[in-house]
C-alpha positions as CSV (number, residue, x, y, z in Angstrom):
1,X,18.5,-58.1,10.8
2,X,15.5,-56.7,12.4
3,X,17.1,-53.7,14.3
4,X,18.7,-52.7,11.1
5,X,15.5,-52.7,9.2
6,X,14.0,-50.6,12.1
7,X,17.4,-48.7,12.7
8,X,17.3,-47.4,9.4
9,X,13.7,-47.2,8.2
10,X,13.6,-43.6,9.9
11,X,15.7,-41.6,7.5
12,X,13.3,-43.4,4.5
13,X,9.9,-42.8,6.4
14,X,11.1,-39.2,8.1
15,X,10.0,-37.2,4.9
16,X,6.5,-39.0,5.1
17,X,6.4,-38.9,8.5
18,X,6.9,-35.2,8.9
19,X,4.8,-34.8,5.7
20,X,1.7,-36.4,7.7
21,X,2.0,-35.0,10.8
22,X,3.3,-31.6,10.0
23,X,6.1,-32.4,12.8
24,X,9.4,-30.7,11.8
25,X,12.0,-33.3,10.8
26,X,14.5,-32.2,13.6
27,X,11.2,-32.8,16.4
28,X,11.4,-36.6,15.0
29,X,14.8,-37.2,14.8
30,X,15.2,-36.3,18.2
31,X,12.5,-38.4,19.4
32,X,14.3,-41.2,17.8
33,X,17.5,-40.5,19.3
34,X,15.6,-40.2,22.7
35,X,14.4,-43.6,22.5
36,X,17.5,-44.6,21.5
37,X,18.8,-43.5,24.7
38,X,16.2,-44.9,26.3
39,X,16.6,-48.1,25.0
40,X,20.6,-48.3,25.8
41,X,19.5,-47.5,29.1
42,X,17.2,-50.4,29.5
43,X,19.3,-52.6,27.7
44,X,21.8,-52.1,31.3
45,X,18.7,-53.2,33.7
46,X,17.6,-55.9,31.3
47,X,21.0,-57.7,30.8
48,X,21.3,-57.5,34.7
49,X,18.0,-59.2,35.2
50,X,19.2,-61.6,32.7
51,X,21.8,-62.6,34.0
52,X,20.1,-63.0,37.7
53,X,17.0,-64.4,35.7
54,X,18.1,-66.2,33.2
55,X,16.6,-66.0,29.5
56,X,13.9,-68.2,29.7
57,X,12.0,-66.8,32.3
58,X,12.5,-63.1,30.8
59,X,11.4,-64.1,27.4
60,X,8.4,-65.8,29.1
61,X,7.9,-62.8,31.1
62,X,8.2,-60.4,28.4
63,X,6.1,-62.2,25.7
64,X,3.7,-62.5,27.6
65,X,3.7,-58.9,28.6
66,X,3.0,-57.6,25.0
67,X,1.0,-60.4,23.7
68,X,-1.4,-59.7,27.3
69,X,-3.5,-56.5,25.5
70,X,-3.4,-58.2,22.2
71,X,-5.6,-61.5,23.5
72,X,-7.7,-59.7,26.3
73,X,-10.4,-58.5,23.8
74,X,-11.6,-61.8,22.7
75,X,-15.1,-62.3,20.9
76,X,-15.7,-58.5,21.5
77,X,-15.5,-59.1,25.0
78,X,-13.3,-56.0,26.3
79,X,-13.2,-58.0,30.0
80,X,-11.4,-60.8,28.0
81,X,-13.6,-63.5,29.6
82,X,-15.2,-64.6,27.3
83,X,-13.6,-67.6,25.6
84,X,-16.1,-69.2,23.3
């Protein structure tokens, strides 16, 4: 359900998109389709690792990986020491 939502939100948002950023609408398109690309292309090397890996440990991995910048500014500390 999620990839659909984000699959096609870009032919709603495009108009706004290209509206706010003055970007014509072929430039963003293409960007999408890029990442697109992109993303089939990681999809290969992160199957492989998941099979080698297993899904636990590349789910760890990975969560942790994006939730890392979200929890290192803590308290207004930009080190991310400081844990009151």
């Amino acid at each position: 359900m999620s990839w659909g939502i984000v699959y096609y939100a870009l032919p709603v948002l495009n108009p706004e998109i290209t509206a706010a950023t003055g970007w014509p609408t072929g430039a963003t398109t293409a960007a999408f389709s890029l990442a697109l690309v992109v993303s089939a292309l990681a999809g290969i090397r992160g199957g492989r690792i998941l099979d080698r890996r297993g899904p636990r440990a590349v789910m760890t991995v990975g969560s942790a990986a994006v939730i890392a910048p979200w929890t290192a500014p803590i308290n207004g500390d930009p080190s991310g020491t400081s844990l009151r």
